[in-house]
N, C-alpha and C positions, 0 to 999 in steps of 0.2 A: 397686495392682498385686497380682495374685491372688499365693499362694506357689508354685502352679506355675509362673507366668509368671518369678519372682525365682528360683527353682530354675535355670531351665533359662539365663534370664543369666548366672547365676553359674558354671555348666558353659562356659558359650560363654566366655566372658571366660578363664579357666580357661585352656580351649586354643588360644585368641588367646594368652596368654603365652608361651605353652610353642609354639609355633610351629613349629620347628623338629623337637622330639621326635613333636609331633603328626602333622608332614609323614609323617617318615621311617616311622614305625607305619601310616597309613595308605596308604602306599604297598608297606608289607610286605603289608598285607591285599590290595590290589590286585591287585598280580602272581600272589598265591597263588592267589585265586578267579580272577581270567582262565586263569593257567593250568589249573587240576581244567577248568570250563566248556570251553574250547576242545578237551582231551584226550579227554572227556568226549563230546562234542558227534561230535568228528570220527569218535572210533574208533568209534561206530554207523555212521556215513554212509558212512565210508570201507569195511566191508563190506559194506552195503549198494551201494556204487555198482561193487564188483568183481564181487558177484553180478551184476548185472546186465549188466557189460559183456560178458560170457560170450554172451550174445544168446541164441539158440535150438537152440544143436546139442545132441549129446548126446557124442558122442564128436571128439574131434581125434587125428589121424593125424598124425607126423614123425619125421624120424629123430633126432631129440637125444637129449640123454645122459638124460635124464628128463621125467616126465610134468610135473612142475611147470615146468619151462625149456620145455616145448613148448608149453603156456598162455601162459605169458608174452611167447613170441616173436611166435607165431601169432595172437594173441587180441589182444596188448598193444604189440607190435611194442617189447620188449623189445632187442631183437638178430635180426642177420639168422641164420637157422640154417645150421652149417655143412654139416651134411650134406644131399644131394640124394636123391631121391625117384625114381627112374626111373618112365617113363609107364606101363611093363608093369605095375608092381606095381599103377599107381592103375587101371586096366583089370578086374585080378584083383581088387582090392578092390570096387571098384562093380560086378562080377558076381558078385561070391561072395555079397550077400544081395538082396533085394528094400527096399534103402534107400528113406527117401520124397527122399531129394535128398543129391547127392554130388559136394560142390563140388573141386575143385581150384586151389591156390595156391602162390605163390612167389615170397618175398621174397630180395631182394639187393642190390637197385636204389634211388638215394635220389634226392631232390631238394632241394641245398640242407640237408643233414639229415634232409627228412623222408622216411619211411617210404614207398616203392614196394610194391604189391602187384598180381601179376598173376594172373588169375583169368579166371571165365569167367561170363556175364550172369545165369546163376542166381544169383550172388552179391546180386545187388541186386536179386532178385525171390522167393529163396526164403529165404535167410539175413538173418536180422532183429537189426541188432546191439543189441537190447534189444528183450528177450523180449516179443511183443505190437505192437511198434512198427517197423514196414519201414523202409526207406530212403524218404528223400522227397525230390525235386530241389527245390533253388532257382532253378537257372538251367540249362538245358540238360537231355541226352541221359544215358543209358546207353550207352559205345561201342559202336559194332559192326562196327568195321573194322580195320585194323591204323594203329599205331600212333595212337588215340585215346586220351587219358585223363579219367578224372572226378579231380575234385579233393574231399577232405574239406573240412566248412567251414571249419575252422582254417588249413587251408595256404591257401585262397582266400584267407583276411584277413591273414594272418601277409605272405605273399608279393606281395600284392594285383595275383592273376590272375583275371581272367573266360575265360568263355565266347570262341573262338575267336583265341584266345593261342597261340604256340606255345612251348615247353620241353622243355629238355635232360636228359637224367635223366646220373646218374652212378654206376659201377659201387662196389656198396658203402655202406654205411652213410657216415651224417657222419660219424659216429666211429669208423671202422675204422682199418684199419694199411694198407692197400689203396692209398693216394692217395687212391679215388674218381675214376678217369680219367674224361671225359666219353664219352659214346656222339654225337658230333659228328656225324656221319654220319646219325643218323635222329630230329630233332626229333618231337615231341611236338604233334599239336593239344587244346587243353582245349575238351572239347565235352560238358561236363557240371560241373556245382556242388552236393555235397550240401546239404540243411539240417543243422542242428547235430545231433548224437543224444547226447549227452552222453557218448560213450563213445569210446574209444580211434581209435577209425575218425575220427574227424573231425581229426586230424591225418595221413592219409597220403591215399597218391595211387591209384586202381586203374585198369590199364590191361589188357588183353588177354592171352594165353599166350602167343599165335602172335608179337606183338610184340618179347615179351622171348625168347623160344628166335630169331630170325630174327637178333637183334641179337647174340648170346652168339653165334653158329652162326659167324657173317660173322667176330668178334673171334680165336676159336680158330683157321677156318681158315687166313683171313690170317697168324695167328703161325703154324702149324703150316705152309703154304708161306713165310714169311721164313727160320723154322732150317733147312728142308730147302734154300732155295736158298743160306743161307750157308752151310750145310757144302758143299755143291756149288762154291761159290766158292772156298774157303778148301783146296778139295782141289784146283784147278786155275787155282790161281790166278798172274797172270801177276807178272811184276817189280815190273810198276806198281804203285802202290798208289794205289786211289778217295781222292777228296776228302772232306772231310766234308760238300759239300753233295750231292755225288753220292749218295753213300750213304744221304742223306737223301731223296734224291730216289727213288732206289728203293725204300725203303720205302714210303713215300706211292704212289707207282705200284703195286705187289703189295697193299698195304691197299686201294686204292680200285678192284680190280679184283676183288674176292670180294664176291660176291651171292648170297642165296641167298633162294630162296621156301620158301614154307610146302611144296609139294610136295617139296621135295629135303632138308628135316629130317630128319636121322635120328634112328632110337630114341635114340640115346644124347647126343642133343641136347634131345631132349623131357624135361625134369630140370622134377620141381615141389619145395617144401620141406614142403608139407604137405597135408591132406584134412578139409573139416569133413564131416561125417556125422549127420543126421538118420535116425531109426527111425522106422516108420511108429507113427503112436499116436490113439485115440478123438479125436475131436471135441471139444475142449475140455481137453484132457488132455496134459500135459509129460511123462507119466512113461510108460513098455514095460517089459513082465516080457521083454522080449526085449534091452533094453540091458548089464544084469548078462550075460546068453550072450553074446551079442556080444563084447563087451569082454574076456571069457574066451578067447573062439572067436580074436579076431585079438593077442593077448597072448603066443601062443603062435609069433607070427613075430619069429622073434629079430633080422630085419633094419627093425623099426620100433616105434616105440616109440608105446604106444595109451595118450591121457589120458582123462578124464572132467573136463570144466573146472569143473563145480559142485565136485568134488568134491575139485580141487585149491586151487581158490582159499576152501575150507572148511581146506586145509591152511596153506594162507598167512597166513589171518587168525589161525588160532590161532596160530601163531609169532609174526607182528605182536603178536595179543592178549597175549600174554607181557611184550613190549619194551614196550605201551601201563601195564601195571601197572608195571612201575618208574618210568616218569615219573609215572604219579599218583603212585603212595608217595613220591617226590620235590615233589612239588605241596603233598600233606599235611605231609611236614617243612616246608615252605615255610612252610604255612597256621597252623602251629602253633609255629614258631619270630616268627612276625606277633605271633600272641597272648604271646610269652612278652615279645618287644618293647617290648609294650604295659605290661604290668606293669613291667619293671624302668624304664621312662618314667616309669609313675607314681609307684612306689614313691622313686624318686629326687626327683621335684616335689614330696611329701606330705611330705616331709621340711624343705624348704624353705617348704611353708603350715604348718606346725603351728600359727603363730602366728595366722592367718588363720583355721583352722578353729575354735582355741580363741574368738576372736571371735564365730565364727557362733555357738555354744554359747551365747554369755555372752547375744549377742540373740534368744535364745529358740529356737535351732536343735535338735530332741531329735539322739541320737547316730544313733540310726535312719537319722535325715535327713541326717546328714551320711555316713551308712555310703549309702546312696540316689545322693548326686549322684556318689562317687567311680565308683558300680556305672553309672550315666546316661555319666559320663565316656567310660568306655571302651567301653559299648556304641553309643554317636555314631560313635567312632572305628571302629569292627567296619564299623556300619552306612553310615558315609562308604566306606570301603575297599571293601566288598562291590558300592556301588553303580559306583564309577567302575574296580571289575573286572569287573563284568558288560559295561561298552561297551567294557574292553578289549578281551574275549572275541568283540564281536561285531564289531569293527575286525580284530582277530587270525585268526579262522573267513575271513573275506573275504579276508585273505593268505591264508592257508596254501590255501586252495580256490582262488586265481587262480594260486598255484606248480603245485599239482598237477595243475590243467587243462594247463598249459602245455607241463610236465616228462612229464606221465606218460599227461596227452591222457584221464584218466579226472575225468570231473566230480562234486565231492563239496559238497553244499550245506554252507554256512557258518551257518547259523542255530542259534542258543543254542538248545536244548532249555528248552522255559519251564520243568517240573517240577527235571530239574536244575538251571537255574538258582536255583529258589525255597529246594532244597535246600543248594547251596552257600552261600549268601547264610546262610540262617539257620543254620549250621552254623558260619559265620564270626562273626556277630555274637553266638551262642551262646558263642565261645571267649571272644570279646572281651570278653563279660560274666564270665566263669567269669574271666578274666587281671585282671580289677579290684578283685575278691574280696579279695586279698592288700593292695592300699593304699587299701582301702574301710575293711581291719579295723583296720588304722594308725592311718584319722583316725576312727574310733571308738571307739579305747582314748586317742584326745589328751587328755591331763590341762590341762582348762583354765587351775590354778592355775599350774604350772610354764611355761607359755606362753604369760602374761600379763604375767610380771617385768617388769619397766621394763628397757628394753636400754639396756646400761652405753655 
């Protein structure tokens, strides 16, 4: 047997002994390199896949309290926005420049949770929700009638509706304070299925303008004739007093008697929440020396508030980028509390072979050699830890990217960065060598005569 081969048994045996301290050290190294990898990995991808979900506008129009909340709602369907948009304004805005396209939307409306959006057919022939890449059907149409919707890929499978389905939307987000009453009265046919785009759109619904203004129209007036007919009651009202299914009954009859067409909408029913906005720009070319004027030119309408979505969600990441640096510097103590692990393991075990090492000496072991296996020891250990944190890392990346798809309807690839990876790795098993240092130099100073004694 070569002395390499008897080296590296006697490392192995080693920490077959000690078993348990070996466990624990290499599972400190583990978690430390999954997590740097996984942090590491995501915060590229994860501003990468926000840039992107931004699609192709250049500017977003709403009325929220800020340019970053009107990204998020509009873009990311965040939250429904509270404030409403009157049609004049969006009229004046789409003639006040020569836009190359100037969509209108408005969210309110959910399904089950997910995200309603009402719009109009340019949305899915001129608005590209990642940049370069159109809408694509799976299965079915673009609406074009009232009360049709397409469905994003995710709600299709989440809810598992096709083509020629019909569904109820509900006033309100899932999560509002609203209830979410049902709009009962004017089901929904599904007459279109997008393909996936990796971006926030693929979990919500888009239906029509005329749709969602005819159904709000019919809700208010209904209520607006009930108060006025019970004050009208309640002022002339006789001894008797209605039953409760009477009154029930009234209701239902005054609610199911309010209809309204798209001709009888008025201005102050035509309500959107937001406007994307494309600038006309070169053949090939994302960017206008006309975007910066613009952006100036309608900033100065103190009743809406104008983003730039590149330019917001360059704000967000850096805030993110902030919160991503603390969990590495957390990752790093981690990584580096592994290595200290590793040492006081040894140092504790060297103490216990002295006798053992004295041995190796006496059959021909130089000190060197035995300073050699302590240093082999722990960087095994670095090097075990490192590898089964790398497949934590890439088990881990597949969560956290199948949360985020889910949660946030933004798709961020899960794949270990190979460079980083090779980095964290040898930066681990680097420590782990440098942590063996200290009970390599123990059983190098072991005084063979003193730990030979015959044990009493």
């Amino acid at each position: 047997m070569s002395g390499g081969m008897s080296d590296m048994t006697i490392v192995l045996r080693s920490l077959r002994t000690r078993a348990l301290a070996t466990s624990v050290a290499t599972a400190l190294v583990a978690i430390a390199v999954a997590l740097l990898l996984v942090l590491l990995s995501l915060r590229e991808a994860a501003s990468q896949a926000f840039r992107r979900g931004t699609g192709n506008i250049h500017l977003l129009i709403s009325a929220d309290a800020s340019p970053l909340v009107a990204v998020l709602n509009g873009l990311f369907y965040a939250n429904a926005p509270a404030n409403p948009i009157p049609w004049a304004k969006f009229k004046e805005i789409e003639e006040g420049f020569p836009w190359q396209w100037c969509i209108p939307t408005q969210l309110g409306d959910s399904f089950r949770g997910s995200p309603v959006m009402a719009t109009s057919e340019e949305f899915f022939t001129d608005f590209e929700p990642v940049a370069g890449v159109p809408f694509q059907f799976s299965d079915g149409r673009v609406f074009e009638e009232a009360f049709e919707v397409v469905l994003g890929s995710a709600v299709a499978q989440e809810h598992s509706l096709s083509v020629g389905q019909k569904i109820i939307f509900a006033h309100g987000s899932g999560g509002s304070r609203e209830g979410g009453h049902e709009h009962a009265d004017h089901p929904y046919e599904v007459v279109g299925v997008l393909q996936p785009t990796g971006s926030a759109h693929d979990r919500a619904l888009f239906t029509n303008l005329v749709s969602t203004w005819v159904i709000h129209a019919e809700e208010k007036r209904a209520s607006d004739t009930e108060g006025t007919a019970a004050t009208k009651t309640t002022a002339n009202a006789a001894p008797a007093e209605s039953s409760p299914d009477t009154a029930a009954h009234d209701h239902d009859h005054d609610h199911a008697h309010v209809h309204v067409e798209e001709a009888d909408l008025r201005d102050d029913e035509k309500l959107i929440t937001g406007i994307l906005l494309r600038i006309p720009t070169r053949p090939g070319s994302d960017s206008s020396a006309s975007i910066a004027a613009q952006f100036d030119r309608m900033r100065r309408d103190v009743s809406i508030t104008v983003a730039q979505p590149a330019q917001q969600i360059g704000r967000l990441m850096a805030l993110i980028g902030d919160i991503d640096w603390l969990f590495v510097a957390m990752a790093l103590v981690v990584l580096i509390s592994s290595a200290a692990s590793i040492m006081l393991a040894m140092v504790s075990s060297m103490e216990l072979r002295r006798r053992q090492v004295a041995i190796l000496r006496v059959l021909g072991a130089s000190a060197w050699r035995v300073f050699a296996l302590a240093i082999t020891e722990s960087t095994l250990i670095g090097l075990l830890g490192a590898g089964i944190g790398a497949a934590l890392a890439l088990v881990g990346g597949q969560i956290a990217t199948t949360f985020l798809q889910e949660r946030v309807g933004v798709v961020i690839g899960g794949a270990v960065d190979p460079r980083a990876a090779i980095l964290v790795a040898a930066g681990a098993v680097v420590l782990a060598a440098i942590a063996g240092i200290v009970p390599a130099v123990k059983a190098y100073r072991t005084s063979i005569a003193r730990h030979l004694r015959p044990l009493a």
